[in-house]
C-alpha positions in Angstrom: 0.0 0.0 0.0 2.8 2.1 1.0 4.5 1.5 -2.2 1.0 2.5 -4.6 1.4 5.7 -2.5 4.8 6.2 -3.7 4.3 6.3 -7.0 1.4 7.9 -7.3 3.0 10.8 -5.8 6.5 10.0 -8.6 3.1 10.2 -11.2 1.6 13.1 -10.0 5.2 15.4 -9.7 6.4 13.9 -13.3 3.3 15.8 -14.9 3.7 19.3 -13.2 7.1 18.9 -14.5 6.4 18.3 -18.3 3.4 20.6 -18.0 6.0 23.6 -16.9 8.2 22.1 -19.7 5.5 22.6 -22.6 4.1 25.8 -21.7 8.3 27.1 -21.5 8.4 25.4 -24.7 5.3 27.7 -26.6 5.3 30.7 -24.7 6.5 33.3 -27.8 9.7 35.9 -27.7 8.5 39.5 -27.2 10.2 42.1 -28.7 10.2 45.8 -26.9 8.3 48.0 -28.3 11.1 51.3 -29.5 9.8 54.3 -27.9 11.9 56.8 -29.7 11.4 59.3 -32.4 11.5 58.0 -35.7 14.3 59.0 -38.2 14.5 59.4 -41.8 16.9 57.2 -43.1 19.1 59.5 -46.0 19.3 58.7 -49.1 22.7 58.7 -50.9 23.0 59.6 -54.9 25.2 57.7 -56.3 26.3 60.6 -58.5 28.1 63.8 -56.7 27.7 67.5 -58.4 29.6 70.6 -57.6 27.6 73.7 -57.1 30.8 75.8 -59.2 33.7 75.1 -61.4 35.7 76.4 -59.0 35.7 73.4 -57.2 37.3 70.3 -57.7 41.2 71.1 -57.5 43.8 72.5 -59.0 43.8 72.8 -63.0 46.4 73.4 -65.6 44.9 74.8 -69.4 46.2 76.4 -72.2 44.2 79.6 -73.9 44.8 81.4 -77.5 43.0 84.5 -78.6 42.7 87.7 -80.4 44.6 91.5 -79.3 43.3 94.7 -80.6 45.8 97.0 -79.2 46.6 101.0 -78.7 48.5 103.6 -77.1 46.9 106.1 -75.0 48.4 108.8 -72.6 49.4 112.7 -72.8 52.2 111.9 -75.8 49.7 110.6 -78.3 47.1 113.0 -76.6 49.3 115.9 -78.4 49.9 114.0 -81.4 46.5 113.6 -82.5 45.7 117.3 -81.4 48.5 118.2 -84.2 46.7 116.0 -86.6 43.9 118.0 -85.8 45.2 120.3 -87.8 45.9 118.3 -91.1 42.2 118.1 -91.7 42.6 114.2 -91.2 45.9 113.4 -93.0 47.2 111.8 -89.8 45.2 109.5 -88.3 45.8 107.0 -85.5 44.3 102.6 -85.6 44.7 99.7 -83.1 46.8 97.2 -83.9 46.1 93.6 -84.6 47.9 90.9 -82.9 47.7 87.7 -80.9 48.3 85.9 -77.3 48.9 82.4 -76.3 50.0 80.8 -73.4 49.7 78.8 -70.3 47.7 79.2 -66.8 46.8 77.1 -63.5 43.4 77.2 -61.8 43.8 77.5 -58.1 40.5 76.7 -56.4 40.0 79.0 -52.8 36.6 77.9 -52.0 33.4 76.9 -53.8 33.2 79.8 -55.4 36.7 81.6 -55.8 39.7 81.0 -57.2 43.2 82.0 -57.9 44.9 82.2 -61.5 48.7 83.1 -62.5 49.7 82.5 -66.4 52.4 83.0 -68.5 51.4 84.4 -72.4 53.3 85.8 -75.3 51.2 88.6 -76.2 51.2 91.3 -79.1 50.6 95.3 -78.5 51.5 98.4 -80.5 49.6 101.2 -82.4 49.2 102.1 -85.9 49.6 105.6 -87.5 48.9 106.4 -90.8 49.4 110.0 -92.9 48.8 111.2 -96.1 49.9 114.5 -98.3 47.3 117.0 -97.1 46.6 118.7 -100.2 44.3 117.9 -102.3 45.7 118.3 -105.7 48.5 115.7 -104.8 44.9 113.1 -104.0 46.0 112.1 -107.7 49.3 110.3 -106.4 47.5 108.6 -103.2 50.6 108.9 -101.3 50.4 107.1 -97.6 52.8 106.4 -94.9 51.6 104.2 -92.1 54.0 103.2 -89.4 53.6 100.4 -87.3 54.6 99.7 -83.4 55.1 96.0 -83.4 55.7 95.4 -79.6 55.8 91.7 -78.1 55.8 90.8 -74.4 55.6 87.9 -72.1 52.2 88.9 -69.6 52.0 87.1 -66.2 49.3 88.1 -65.0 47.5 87.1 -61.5 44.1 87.2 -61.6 41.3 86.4 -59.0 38.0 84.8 -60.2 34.8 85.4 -58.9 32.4 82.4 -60.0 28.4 84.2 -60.3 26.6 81.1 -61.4 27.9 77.5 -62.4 30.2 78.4 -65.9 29.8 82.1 -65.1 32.6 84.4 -63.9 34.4 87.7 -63.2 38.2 88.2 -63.2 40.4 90.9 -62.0 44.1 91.7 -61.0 47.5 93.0 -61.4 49.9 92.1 -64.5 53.5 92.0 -65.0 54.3 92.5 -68.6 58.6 91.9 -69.9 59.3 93.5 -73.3 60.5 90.8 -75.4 60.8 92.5 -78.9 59.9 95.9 -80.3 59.9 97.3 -84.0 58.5 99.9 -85.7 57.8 99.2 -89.4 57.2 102.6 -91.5 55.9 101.7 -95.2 55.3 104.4 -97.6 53.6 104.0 -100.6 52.5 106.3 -104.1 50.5 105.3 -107.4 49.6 102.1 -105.3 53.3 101.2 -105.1 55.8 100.9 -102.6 58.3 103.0 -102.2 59.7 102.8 -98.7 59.1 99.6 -96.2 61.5 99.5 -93.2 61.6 97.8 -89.8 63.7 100.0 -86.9 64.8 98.4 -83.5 62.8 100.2 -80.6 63.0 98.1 -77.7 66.1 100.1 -76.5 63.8 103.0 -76.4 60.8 101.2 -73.9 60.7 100.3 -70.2 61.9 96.7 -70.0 59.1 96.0 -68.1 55.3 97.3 -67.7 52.7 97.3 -65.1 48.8 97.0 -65.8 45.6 95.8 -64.6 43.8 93.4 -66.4 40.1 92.1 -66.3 36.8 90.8 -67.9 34.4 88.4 -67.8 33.9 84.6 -69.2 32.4 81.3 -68.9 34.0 77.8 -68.2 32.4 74.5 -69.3 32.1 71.6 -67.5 34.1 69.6 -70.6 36.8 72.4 -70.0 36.3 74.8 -72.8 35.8 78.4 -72.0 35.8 81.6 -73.5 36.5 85.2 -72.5 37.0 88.6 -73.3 39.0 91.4 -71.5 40.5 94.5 -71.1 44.5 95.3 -70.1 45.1 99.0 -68.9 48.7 99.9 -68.5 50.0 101.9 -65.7 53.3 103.1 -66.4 54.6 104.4 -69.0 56.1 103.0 -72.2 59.5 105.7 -72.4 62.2 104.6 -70.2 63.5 108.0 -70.5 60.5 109.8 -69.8 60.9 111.5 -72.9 56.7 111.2 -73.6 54.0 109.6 -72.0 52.0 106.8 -73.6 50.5 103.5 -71.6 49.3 100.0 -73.2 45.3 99.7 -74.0 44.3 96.2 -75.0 41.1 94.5 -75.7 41.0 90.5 -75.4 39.1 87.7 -76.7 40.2 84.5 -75.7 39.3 80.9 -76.1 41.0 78.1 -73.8 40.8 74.8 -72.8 41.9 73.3 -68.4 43.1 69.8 -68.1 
């Protein structure tokens, strides 16, 4: 009897047990609810776009253009105030010419920008007379003499970036006298009778000090274009003998690496 009691009691704590076990077994995993504010997760382009061309590092390009060039100061001042007086037998032109050359892009923020070059560059002025009377009309006699000055500008410009492609530039110039000539042609009947080049460069400041500035635009591909104006600040007579400055107008195209 004692033994029945036994095990009904084995019986009875072996099903509590596996009843403890089961519901253990079945009971699910809660997860906490997040209490927190919720946050936008961003959303990253795969593609990143500069808000200016100024950005993006340092660039190296190469730029070619047009020079439309004069002198302009007290000397010619008096000159052309003589050929006032010739009822318009003396008259004064710009000059032609060309530049080309190097410069480096030196970005200073997002929107600014730092830009030295080296160019070989083309100035002068052009005069041209004829015999003031009009019975001598017949023989069309001229005489036009050139100034045929070349320099090597470094310039040092800042640029100011308005929109994307957009821009201002402005700042001071160095400019070294590498050649001058003055070539005097004279002519008659349509012929011509005198054409001669004289060495000047003896006669000119070695070096000369401008300003220079203008506007242009800069591509994304690296093309750009621009136009400009150089106004020279000392003058061209190394022996202050007259008083004539550099003017020049420039139109450039160019391409950064």
């Amino acid at each position: 009897m004692k033994s029945f009691r036994i095990a009904g009691l084995l019986a009875a704590a072996a099903l509590v047990v596996s009843s403890f076990s089961a519901q253990a077994q079945i009971q699910p995993h809660r997860v906490p609810a997040y209490t927190g504010k919720a946050q936008a997760r961003p959303v990253r382009s795969s593609t990143s776009y500069s808000s200016s061309s100024a950005a993006g590092g340092a660039k190296i390009g190469v730029r070619a253009g047009l020079n439309v060039s004069d002198w302009s100061g007290d000397a010619v001042n008096s000159v052309m105030d003589l050929a006032g007086y010739t009822n318009g037998a003396v008259t004064k032109e710009m000059k032609p010419g060309f530049h080309a050359g190097l410069y480096a892009t030196l970005p200073l923020g997002p929107r600014f920008a730092i830009e030295p070059g080296v160019l070989y560059s083309e100035k002068g002025t052009v005069l041209t007379g004829r015999i003031p009377l009009e019975q001598f009309d017949f023989l069309n006699a001229r005489v036009k003499a050139t100034a045929r000055m070349a320099y090597l500008d470094i310039p040092l410009v800042a640029k100011a970036y308005l929109t994307d492609g957009f821009y201002l530039y402005a700042g001071p110039q160095a400019s070294v006298l590498l050649a001058g000539k003055a070539r005097v042609n004279a002519s008659a009947l349509g012929f011509s009778a005198f054409n001669q080049d004289f060495d000047i460069k003896e006669q000119f400041r070695p070096v000369d000090f401008s300003v220079t500035g203008g506007l242009g635009y800069q591509s994304q591909s690296g093309l750009g274009v621009s136009a400009g104006y150089d106004y020279g600040l000392s003058s061209l007579d190394k022996n202050n003998n007259f008083d004539a400055q550099n003017r020049v107008i420039k139109a450039s195209i160019n391409y950064s690496f």
